[in-house]
N, C-alpha and C positions, 0 to 999 in steps of 0.2 A: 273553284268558285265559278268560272267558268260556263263548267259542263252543269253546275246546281241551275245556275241561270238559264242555261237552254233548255234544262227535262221541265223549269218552271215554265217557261215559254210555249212548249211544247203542249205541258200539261194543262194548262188553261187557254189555248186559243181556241177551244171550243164553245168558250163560253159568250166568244165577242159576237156569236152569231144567233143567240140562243132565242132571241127575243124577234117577234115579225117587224120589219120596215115600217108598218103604220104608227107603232107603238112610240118608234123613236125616231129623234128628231134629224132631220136631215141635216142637218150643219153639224150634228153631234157624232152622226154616221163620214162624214169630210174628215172632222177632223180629227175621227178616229185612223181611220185610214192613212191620214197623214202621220202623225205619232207613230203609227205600226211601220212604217216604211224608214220614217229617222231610227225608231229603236234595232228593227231588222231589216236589210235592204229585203225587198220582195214581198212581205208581209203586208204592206198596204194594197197589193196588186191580189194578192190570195184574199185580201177581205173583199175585196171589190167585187173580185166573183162572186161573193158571198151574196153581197147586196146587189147584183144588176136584176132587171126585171127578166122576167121569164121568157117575154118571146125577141130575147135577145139573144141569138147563138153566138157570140163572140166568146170564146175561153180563152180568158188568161194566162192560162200555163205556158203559152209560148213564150212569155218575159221574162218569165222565172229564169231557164238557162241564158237568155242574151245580158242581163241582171250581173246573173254570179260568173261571167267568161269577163265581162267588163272590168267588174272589180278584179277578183280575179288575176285577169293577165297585168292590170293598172300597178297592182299590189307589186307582183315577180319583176317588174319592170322597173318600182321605184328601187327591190331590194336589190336585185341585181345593178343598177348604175351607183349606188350607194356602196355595195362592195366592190366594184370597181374605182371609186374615186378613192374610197380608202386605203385601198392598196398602192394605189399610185401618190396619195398622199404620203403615206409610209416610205414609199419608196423615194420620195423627194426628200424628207425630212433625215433618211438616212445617208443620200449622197450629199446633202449639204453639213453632212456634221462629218463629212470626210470617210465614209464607209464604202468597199466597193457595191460594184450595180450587181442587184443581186435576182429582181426576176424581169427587169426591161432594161438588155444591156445596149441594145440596138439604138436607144432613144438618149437622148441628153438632156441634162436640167429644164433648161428651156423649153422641149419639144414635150416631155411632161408636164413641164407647167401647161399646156396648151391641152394635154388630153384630159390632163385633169380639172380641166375648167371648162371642156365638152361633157364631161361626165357629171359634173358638177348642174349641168344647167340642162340635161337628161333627164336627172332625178329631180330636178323641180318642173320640169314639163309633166313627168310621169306624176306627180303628185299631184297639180294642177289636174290632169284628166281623171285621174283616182277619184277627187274632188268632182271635179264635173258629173263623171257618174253618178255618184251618190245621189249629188241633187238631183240631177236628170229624171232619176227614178222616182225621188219621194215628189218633185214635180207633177210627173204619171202618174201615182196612186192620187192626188188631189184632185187633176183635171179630170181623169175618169172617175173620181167618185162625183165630182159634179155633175159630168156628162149623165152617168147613170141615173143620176135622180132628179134634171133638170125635166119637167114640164112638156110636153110634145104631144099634146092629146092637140083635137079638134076647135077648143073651144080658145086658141089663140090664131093669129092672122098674120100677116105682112103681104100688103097689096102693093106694089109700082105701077102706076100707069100714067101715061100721056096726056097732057093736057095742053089744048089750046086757047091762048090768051091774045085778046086784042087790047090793047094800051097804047094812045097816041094816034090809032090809024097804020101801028107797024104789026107786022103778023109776026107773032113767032112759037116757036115750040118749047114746052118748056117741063119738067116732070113734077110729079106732085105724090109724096109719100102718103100715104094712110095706115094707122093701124087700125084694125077690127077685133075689139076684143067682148069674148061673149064670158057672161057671167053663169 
């Protein structure tokens, strides 16, 4: 089931790009980008490329491996503290029902109880960052889809300058915002 879902995946993400940027709607292009990055981590970042403008050389392919080493190592890191608490949970539940020690004979009740509650709070650190990942990433595909198609031509402004005001007979300096916005 699976692997039906990735060849579908596979087999149509040519069509997310089929149609030119004028045609479709910009918040429709966000928050496709965004759904493709929940459904596939990296997939919001491969459409991004899709849609940035032309005389932008930035490529996104470098995210794709820092993407899949994050999840990835987050993944190894919860399954491995997860088989470690387990077995040492085992191993507790076996020397309290009066069996001898059988793979940590060096350690005692107590000093088990302690690794397995380091272990214990390992694998929800490492899910927590699993977690973070994730979002981190579909975060990125959203901000850079907006970046891409946010406005930066000539005909917006933002001026700061200087301005001197007399009030009362006291001098002082003081700044004054303006926008300049041409139609």
């Amino acid at each position: 089931m699976i692997r039906f879902f990735i060849y579908f995946l596979i087999l149509f993400s040519n069509q997310f790009t089929c149609q030119s940027i004028d045609t479709i709607d910009q918040k429709k292009l966000t928050k496709r980008s965004t759904i493709l990055s929940c459904i596939v981590p990296g997939l919001g970042q491969f459409q991004n490329n899709q849609i940035r403008p032309e005389n932008v050389k930035n490529r996104l392919w470098w995210k794709l491996p820092i993407i899949y080493a994050g999840i990835g190592s987050t993944t190894f890191l919860v399954n491995f503290n997860n088989q470690e608490f387990r077995k040492i949970k085992e191993e507790r539940v076996s020397r309290n029902q009066g069996n001898a020690a059988n793979n940590y004979p060096l350690y005692s009740i107590d000093q088990l109880k302690i690794i397995q509650e380091d272990y214990r709070r390992l694998r929800d650190l490492s899910l927590i960052s699993f977690i973070g990942v994730y979002v981190l990433q579909i975060i990125d595909a959203n901000v850079e889809a907006h970046l891409f198609l946010f406005d930066i031509s000539d005909h917006l402004g933002f001026k700061l300058k200087p301005t001197f005001l007399m009030e009362n007979e006291t001098n002082y300096f003081t700044t004054q915002i303006s926008f300049n916005i041409k139609f």
